[in-house]
N, C-alpha and C positions, 0 to 999 in steps of 0.2 A: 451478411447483412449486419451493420452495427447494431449497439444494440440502443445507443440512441447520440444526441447531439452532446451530451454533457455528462458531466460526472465528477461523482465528489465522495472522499470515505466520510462517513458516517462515526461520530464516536457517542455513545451514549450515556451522562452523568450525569449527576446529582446536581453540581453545582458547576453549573456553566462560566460564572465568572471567575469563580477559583484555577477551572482547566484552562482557559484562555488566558490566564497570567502564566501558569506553567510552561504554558506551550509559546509562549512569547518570551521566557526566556528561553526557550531552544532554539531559537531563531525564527519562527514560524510569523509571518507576519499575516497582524487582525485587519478583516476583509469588511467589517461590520456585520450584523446578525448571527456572531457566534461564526462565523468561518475564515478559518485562515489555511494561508497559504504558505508554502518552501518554494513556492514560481514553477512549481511543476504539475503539485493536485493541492484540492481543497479538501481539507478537513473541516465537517461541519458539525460542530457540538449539538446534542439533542439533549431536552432534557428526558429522562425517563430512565427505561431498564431497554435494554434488547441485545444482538449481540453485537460483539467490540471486534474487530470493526466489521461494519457494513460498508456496500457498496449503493449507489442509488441513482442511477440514470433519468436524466430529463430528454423529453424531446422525441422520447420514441411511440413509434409505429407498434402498436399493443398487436393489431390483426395481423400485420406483415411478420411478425414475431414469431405468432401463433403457427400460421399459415407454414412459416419456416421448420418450422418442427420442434420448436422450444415448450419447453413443461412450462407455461406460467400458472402458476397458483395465487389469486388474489396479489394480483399485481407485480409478482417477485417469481426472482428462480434464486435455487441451491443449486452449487454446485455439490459434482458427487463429496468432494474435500468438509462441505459444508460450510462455505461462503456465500453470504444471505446479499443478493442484490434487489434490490426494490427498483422497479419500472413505472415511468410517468410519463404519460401521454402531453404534460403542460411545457410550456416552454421554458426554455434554460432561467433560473433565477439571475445568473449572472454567466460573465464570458470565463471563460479558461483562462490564464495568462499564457497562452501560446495553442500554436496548430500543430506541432508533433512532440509528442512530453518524450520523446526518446531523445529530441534534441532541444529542449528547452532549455534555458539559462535557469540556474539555482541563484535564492537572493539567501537561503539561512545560510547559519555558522554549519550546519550537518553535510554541505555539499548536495550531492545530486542523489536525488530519487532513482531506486535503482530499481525496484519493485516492491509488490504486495508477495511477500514471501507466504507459499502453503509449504508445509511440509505432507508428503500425499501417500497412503497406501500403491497407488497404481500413477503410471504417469500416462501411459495411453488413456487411458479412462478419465483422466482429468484433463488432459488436453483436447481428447474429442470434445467435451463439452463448450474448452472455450474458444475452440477452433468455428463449432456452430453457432457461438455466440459472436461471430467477428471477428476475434483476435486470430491476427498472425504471429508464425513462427518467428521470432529474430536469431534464435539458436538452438540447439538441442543434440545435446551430449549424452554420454553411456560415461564418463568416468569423472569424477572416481564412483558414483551412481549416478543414475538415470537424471535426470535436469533439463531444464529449458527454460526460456521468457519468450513470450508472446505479450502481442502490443497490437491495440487497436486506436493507436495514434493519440487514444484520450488518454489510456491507461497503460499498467505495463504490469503482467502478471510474470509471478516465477512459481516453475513449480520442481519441487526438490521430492523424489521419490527415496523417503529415509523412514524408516519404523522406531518412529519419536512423536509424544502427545506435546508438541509444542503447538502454543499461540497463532495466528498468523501475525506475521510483523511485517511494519514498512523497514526498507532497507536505505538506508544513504551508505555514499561512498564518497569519501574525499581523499588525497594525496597526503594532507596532514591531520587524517583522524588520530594518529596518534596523541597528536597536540592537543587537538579538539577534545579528545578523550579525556586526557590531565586535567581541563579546562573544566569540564564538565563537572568529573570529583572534587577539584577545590571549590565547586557554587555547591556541593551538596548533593549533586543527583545522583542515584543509585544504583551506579553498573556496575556488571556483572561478568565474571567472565565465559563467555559464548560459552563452552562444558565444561563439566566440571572438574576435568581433568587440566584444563588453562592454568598457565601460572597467573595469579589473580594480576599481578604489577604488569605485564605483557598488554597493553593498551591499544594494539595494530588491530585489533578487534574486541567490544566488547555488545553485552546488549543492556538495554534499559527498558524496565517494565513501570511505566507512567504509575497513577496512582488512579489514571482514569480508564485501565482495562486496554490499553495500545501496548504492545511490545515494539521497540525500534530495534534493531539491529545497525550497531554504527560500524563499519570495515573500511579502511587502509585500505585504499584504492582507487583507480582514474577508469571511470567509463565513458570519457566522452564521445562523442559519436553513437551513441548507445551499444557501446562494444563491453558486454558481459564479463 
């Protein structure tokens, strides 16, 4: 059972019209009310504190939820990882720009949405949960460790079984992130290179920690078809 009709990350700041220029020069295009879009998910600016990022479903069934065997607590479930989704019974504020985000068309400069990257102590244990929350398997590998994405056609979770206190990050994937990458340091933004073992100028991956509490992960690469 989905876990509802819509969905959107949640980013929570200070100053809402500061992050919405940011993120518009990333290429993220503004949806109006503080949400934008990469034509695959919405990111919807909150003002406040909570955690970065959140998930927040509209349109669902709270009892059918319940009844299914899901922990809701005031409205929300954790996952074991500790990704904070919020549940709403109201109906969708707006449309998705597509019916399956594993094959959706990307409009930013970052390419395609590739997932909500967890880094996880356990990967059975993190995928039961999002297996009983709807999501299916698209893949799931033992090398070089334990990995998988699961996709509930709104969304697309990855989850990397690594013992590292990293962020959760959205992931793109383009053909010429390398370029994209270049691009990116001469406007100023502040990548990084993925470990810290990287040769810092090696640009075929790096990642970028926003100043609004997002980690992206940009990678050199084609997944179209939603092929990992």
């Amino acid at each position: 059972m989905r876990l509802g009709s819509y969905v959107e990350i949640l980013n929570y700041v200070d100053d809402s019209a500061a992050a919405g220029a940011y993120y518009e020069k990333l290429g993220l295009a503004a949806l109006g009310d503080d949400v934008y879009t990469d034509g695959r998910y919405h990111l919807h600016l909150v003002p406040g504190s909570g955690p970065n990022p959140s998930l927040r479903y509209f349109g669902c069934d709270l009892d059918g939820l319940r009844a299914s065997g899901l922990d809701i607590a005031d409205g929300k479930l954790v996952s074991p990882a500790g990704i904070h989704i919020l549940l709403s019974a109201d109906a969708p504020p707006r449309d998705l720009p597509h019916d399956n985000v594993a094959r959706a068309q990307d409009i930013t400069r970052l390419g395609k949405f590739g997932e909500l990257s967890a880094m996880i102590p356990d990967l059975e244990v993190e995928c039961a949960f999002w297996e009983a929350a709807g999501y299916d398997v698209l893949g799931k590998y033992s090398v070089p460790k334990p990995w998988g994405i699961w996709c509930d056609n709104l969304f697309l979770i990855g989850l990397h079984q690594e013992d590292v206190d990293e962020p959760f990050a959205i992931c793109h994937f383009a053909p010429d992130m390398k370029e994209v990458n270049a691009q990116l340091l001469a406007e100023g933004f502040d990548l990084k290179p993925f470990e810290s073992g990287d040769i810092p100028a090696d640009l075929t991956y790096q990642k970028l920690m926003t100043p609004y509490g997002i980690l992206f992960y940009l990678f050199t690469g084609d997944i179209s078809e939603a092929k990992p």
